[in-house]
N, C-alpha and C positions, 0 to 999 in steps of 0.2 A: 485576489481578494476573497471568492470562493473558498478557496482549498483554506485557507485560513480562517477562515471564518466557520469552517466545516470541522475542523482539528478543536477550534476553539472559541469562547466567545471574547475570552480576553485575548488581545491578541498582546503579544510582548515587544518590546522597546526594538530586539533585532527585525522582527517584522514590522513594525513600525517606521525604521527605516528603511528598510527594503520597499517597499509602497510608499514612501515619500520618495526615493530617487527612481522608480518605475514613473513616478506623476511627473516628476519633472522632466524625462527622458520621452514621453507618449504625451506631454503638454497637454495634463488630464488636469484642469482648473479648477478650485475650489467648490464651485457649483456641480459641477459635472461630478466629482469626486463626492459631494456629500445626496446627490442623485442616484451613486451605486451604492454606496453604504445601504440606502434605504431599500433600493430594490435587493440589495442581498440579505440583509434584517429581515424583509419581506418570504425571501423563496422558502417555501416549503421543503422543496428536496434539500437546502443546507439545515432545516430544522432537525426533517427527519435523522440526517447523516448523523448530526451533534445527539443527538435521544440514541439512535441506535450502538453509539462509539461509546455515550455516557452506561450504555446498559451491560455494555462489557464487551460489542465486537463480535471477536469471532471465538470469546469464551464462550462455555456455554451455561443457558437461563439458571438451570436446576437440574438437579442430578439424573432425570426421566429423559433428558434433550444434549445432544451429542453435538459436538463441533457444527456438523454438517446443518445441523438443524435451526440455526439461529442465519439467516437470509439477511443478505445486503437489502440496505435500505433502498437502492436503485434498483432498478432491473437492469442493467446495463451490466453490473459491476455481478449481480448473481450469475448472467449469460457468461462473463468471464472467468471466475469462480467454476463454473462446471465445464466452459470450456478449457481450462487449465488440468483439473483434473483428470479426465476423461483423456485428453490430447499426454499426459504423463504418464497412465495405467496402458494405454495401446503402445505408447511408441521409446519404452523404455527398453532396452537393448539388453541380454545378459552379456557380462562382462566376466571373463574367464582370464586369468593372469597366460600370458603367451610361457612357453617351456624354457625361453630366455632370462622373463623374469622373475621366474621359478628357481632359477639356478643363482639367481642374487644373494638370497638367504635374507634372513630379517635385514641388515643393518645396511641394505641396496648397495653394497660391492660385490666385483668379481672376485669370486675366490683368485687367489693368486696360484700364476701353471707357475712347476718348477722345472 
């Protein structure tokens, strides 16, 4: 209900259903059900998420602010965010075609022996 409600505030007919057969499957009752709507209305971190996705994400603000420079509304998700990158710039491998696959030729067959 989160994640949806974070995406959006309307949520749509296929979410709709999806959260009416989760409530009947976790026998999440009407009361209880209109108890998290409110506490999820309520949380701040799903506001901020919805403000920061409506502001463009992980475009960036204006022409002076770069990709990197527009920050997840979490800190959970920026700590990921640079651990992703950081973890892809150290541990990326150069990759050299082996003298095998060299001898393919563009269209990846063996030349034919005669």
């Amino acid at each position: 209900l989160r994640a949806f409600k974070a995406q959006s505030d309307a949520i749509s007919w296929d979410k709709e259903g999806l959260i009416t057969e989760l409530r009947k499957e976790l026998r999440v009752s009407d009361d209880e059900h209109r108890e998290l709507l409110v506490r999820v209305n309520n949380d701040d971190v799903i506001r901020r998420i919805r403000e920061w996705r409506q502001a463009g994400g992980h475009q960036s603000l204006s022409t002076s602010h770069t990709i990197n420079d527009v920050s997840s509304p979490t800190p959970s998700a920026s700590r990921k965010k640079q651990r992703t990158s950081q973890s892809l710039s150290t541990h990326m491998p150069v990759i050299t075609p082996s003298p095998s696959v060299a001898a393919l030729g563009s269209r990846g067959k063996k030349p034919r022996q005669v």
